[in-house]
Every structure is written in C-alpha cells, then in structure tokens.
MDTraj code that builds the backbone (N, CA, C; nanometers):
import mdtraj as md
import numpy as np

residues = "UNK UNK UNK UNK UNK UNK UNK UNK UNK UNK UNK UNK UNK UNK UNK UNK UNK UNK UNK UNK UNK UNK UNK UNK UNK UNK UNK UNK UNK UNK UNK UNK UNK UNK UNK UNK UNK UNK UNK UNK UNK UNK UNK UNK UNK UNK UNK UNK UNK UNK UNK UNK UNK UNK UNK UNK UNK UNK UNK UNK UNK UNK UNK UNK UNK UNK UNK UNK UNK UNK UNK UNK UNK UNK UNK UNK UNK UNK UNK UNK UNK UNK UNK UNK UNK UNK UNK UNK UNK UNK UNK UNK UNK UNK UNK UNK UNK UNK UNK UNK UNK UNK".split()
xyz = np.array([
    [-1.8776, -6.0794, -19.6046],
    [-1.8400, -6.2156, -19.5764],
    [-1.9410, -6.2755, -19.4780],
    [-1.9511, -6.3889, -19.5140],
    [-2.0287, -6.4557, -19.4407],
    [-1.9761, -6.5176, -19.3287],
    [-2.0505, -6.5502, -19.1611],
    [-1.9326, -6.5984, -19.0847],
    [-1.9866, -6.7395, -19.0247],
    [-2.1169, -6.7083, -19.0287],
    [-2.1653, -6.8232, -18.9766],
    [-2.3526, -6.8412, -19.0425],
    [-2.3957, -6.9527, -19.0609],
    [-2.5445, -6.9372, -19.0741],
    [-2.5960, -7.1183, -19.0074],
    [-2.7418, -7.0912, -19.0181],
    [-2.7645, -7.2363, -18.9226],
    [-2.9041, -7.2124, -19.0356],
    [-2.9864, -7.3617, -19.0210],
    [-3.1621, -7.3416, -19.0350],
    [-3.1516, -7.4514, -19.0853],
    [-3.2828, -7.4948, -19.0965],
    [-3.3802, -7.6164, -19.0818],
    [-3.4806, -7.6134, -19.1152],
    [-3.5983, -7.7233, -19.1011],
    [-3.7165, -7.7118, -19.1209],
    [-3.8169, -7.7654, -18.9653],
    [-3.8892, -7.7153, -18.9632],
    [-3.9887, -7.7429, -18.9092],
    [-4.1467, -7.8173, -18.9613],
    [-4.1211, -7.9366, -18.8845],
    [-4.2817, -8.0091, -18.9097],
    [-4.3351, -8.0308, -18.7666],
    [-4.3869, -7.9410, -18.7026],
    [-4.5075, -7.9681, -18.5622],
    [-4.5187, -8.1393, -18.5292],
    [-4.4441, -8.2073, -18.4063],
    [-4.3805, -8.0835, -18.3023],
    [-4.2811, -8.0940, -18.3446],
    [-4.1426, -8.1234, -18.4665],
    [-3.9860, -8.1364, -18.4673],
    [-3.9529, -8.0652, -18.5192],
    [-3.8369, -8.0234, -18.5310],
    [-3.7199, -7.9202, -18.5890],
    [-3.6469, -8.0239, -18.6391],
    [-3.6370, -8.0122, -18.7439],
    [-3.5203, -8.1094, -18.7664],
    [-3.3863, -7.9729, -18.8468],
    [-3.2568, -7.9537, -18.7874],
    [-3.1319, -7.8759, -18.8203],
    [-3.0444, -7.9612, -18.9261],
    [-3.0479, -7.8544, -19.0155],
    [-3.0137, -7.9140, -19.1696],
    [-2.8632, -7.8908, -19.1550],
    [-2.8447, -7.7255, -19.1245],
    [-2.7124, -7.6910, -19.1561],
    [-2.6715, -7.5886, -19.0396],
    [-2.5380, -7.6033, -18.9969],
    [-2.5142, -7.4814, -18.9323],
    [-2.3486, -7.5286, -18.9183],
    [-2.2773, -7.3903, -18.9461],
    [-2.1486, -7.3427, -18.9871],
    [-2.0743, -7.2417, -18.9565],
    [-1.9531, -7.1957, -18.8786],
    [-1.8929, -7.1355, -18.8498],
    [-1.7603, -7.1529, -18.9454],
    [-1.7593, -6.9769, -19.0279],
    [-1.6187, -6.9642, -19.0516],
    [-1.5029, -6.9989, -18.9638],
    [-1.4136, -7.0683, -19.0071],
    [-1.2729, -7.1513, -18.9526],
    [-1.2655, -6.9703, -18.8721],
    [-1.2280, -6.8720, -18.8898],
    [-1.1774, -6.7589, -18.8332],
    [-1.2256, -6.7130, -18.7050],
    [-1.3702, -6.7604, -18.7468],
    [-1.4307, -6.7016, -18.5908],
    [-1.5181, -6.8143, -18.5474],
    [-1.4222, -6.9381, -18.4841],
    [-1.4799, -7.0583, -18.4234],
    [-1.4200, -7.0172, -18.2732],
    [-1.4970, -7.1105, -18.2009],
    [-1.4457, -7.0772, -18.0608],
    [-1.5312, -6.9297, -17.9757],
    [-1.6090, -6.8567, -18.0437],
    [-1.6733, -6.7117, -17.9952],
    [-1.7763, -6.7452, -17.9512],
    [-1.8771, -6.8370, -17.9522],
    [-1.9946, -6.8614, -17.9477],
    [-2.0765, -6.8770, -18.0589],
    [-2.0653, -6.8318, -18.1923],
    [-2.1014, -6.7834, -18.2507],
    [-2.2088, -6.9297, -18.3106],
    [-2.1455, -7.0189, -18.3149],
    [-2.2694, -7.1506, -18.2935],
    [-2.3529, -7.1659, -18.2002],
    [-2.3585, -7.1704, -18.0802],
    [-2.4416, -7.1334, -18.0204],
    [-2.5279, -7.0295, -17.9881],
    [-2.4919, -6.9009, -18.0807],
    [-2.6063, -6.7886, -18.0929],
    [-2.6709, -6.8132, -18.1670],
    [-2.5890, -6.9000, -18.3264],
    [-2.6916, -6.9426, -18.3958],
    [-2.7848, -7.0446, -18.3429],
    [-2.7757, -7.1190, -18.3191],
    [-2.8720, -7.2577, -18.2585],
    [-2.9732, -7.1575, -18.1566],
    [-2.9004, -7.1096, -18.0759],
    [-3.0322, -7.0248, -17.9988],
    [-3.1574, -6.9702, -18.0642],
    [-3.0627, -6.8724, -18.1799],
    [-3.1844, -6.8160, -18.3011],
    [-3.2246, -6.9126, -18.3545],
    [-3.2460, -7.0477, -18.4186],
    [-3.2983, -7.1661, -18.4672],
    [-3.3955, -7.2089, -18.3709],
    [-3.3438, -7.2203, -18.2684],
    [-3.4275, -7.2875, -18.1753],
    [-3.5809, -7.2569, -18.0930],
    [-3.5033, -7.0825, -18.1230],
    [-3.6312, -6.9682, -18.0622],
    [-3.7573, -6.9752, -18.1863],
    [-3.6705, -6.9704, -18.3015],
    [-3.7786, -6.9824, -18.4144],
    [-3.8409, -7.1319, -18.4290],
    [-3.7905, -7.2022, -18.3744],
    [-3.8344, -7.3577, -18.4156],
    [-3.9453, -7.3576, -18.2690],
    [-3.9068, -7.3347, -18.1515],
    [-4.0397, -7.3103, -18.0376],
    [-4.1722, -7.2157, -18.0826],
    [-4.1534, -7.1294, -18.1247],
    [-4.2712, -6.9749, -18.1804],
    [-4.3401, -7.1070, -18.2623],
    [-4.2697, -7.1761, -18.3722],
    [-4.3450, -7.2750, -18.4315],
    [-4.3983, -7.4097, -18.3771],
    [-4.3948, -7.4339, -18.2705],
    [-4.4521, -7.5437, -18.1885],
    [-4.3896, -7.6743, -18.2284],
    [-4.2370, -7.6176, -18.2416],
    [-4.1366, -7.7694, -18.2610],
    [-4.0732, -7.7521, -18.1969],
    [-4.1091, -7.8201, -18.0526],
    [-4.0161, -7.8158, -17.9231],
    [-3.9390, -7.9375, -17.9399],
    [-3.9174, -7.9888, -18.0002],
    [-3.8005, -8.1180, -18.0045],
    [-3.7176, -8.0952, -18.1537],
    [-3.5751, -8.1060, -18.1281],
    [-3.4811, -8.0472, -18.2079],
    [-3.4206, -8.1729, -18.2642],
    [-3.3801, -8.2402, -18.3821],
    [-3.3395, -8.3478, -18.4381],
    [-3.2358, -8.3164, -18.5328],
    [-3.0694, -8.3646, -18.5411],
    [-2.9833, -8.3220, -18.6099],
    [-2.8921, -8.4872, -18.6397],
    [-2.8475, -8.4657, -18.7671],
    [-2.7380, -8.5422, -18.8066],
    [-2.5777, -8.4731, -18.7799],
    [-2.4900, -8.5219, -18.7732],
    [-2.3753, -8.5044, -18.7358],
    [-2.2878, -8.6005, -18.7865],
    [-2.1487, -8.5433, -18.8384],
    [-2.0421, -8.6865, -18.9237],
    [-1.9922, -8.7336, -18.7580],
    [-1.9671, -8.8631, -18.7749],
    [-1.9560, -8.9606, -18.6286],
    [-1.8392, -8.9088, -18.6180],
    [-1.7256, -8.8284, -18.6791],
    [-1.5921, -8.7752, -18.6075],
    [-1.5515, -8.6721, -18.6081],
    [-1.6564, -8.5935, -18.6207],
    [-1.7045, -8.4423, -18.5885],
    [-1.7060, -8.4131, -18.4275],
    [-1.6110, -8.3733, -18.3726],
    [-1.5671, -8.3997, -18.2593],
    [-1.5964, -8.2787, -18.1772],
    [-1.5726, -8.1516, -18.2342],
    [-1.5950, -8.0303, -18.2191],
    [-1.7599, -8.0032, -18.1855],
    [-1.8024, -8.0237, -18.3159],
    [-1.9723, -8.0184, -18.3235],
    [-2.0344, -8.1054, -18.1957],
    [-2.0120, -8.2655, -18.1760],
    [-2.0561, -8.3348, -18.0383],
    [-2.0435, -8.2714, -17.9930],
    [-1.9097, -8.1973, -17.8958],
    [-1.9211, -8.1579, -17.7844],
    [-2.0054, -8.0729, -17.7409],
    [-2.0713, -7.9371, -17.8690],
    [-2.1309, -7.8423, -17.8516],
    [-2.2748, -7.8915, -17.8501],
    [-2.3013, -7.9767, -17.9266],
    [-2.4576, -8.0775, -17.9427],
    [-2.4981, -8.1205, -17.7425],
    [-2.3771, -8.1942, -17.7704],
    [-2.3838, -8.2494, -17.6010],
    [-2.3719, -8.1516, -17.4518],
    [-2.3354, -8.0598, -17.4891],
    [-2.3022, -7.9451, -17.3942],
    [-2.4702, -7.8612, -17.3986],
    [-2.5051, -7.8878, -17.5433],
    [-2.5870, -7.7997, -17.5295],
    [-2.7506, -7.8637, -17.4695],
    [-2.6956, -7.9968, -17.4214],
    [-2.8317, -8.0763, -17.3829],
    [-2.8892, -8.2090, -17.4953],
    [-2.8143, -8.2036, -17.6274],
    [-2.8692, -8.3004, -17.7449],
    [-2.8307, -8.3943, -17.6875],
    [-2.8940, -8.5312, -17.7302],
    [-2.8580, -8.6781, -17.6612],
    [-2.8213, -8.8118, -17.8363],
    [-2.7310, -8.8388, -17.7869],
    [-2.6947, -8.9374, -17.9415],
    [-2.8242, -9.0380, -17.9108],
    [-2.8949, -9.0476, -18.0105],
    [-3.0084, -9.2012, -18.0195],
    [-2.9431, -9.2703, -18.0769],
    [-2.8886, -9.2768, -18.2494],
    [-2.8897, -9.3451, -18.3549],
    [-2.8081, -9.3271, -18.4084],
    [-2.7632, -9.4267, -18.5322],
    [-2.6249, -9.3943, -18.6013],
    [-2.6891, -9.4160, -18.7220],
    [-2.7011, -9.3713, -18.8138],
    [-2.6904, -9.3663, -19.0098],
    [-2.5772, -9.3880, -19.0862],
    [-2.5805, -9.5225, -19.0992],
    [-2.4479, -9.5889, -19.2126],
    [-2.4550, -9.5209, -19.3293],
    [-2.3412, -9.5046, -19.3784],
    [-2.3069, -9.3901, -19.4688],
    [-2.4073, -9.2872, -19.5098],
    [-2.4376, -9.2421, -19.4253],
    [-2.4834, -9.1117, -19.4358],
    [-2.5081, -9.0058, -19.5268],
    [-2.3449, -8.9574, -19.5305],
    [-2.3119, -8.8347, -19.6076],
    [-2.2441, -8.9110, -19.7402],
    [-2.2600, -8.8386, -19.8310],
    [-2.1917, -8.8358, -19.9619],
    [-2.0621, -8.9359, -19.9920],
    [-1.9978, -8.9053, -19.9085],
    [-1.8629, -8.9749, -19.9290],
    [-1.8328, -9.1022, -19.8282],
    [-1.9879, -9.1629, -19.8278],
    [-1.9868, -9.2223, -19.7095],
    [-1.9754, -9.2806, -19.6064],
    [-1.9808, -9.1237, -19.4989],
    [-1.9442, -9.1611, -19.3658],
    [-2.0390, -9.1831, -19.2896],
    [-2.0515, -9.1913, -19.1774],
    [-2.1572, -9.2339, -19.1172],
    [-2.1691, -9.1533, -19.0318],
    [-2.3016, -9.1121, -18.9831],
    [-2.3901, -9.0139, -18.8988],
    [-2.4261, -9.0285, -18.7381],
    [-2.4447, -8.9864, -18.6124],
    [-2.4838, -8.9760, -18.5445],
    [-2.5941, -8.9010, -18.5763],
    [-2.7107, -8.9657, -18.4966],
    [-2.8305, -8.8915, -18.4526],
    [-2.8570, -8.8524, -18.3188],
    [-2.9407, -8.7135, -18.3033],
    [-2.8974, -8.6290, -18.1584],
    [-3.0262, -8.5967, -18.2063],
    [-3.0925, -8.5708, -18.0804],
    [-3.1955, -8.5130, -18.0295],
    [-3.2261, -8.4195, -17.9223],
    [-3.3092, -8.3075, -17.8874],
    [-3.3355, -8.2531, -17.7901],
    [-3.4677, -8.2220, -17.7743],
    [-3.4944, -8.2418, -17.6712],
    [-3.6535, -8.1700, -17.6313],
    [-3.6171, -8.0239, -17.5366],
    [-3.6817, -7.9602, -17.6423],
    [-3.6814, -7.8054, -17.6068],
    [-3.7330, -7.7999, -17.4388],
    [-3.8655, -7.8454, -17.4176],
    [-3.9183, -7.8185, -17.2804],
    [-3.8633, -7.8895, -17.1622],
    [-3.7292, -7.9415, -17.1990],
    [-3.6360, -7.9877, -17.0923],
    [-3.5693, -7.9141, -17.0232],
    [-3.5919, -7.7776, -17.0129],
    [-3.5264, -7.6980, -16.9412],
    [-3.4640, -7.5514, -16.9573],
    [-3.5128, -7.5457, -17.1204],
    [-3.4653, -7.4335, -17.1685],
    [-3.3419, -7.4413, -17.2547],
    [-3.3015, -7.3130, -17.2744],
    [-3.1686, -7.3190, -17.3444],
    [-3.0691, -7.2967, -17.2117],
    [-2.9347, -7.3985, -17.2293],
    [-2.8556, -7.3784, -17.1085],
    [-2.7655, -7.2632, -17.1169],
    [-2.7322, -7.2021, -16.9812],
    [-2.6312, -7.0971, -16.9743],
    [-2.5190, -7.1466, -17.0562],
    [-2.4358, -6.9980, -17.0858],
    [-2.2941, -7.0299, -17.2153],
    [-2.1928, -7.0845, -17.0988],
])
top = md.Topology()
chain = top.add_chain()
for i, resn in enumerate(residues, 1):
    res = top.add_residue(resn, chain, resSeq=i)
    for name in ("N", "CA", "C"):
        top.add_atom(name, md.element.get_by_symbol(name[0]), res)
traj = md.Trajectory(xyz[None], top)
C-alpha cells in the first residue's frame, strides 16, 4: 500500500510541486512534511531553490502545512482545477532559512 508520495518538476532556479498526498490513515504523522523535505532536498541538489505550488482555496489542512512550513500565498487561479475551483498560489524561497524545525 501506498501511504503517501509528493514530486514535481524542476526548471533552474524553480521547483514547481505537482502532487503530494497522504493516505486519510496516516495523516497527522508528519508524513507530508518528510515528503516535502525529500522534494525539496532534491529540488536544492538541482539548483531550484524557490518552491512554487497550487493548492484548492479550501484546502484548509494543506495551507496550514504550506504556511507553517514558510510558503507565502501570492496569487489566486480562477477555476483552476477540473471541477472548477479555484487555486491559491504559494511560494517559497529555499535560501530563506532552511527547512523549519517539525
């Protein structure tokens, strides 16, 4: 079983984070934020120190962890996703300080 996976692409200097997902069972462990760590370590080795993600605007769970983890909302994307809702845009610059303590 799968429990969680994250990844993206990288274009020098951005990361832009496509996907990342925690099984409903084991939310709350960290287990998003180990992933994003591993994304992030691989997205720096590649000289994309600035991290760029979409997010559904009432994804409430995901903000907090975006925002906790240092991402900043810029922008919003009208219908966005598929069924369309509309997007927040979040950003981070990696050389702001590192990755923060859990």
């Amino acid at each position: 079983m799968v429990v969680g996976y994250g990844g993206g692409w990288c274009v020098p200097p951005e990361f832009h984070l496509l996907n990342l997902g925690v099984h409903p069972d084991f939310r709350r462990m960290g287990l998003a934020r180990d992933i994003l760590k591993a994304v992030f370590s691989a997205g720096e080795s590649r000289k994309c120190g600035t991290v760029v993600l979409e997010v559904r605007h009432d994804n409430a769970e995901a903000i907090r962890l975006y925002e906790k983890l240092g991402f900043v909302k810029v922008a919003s994307r009208a219908k966005y996703y598929t069924a369309g809702e509309d997007a927040l845009v979040y950003i981070r610059n990696q050389s702001a300080g590192g990755f923060p303590p859990a």
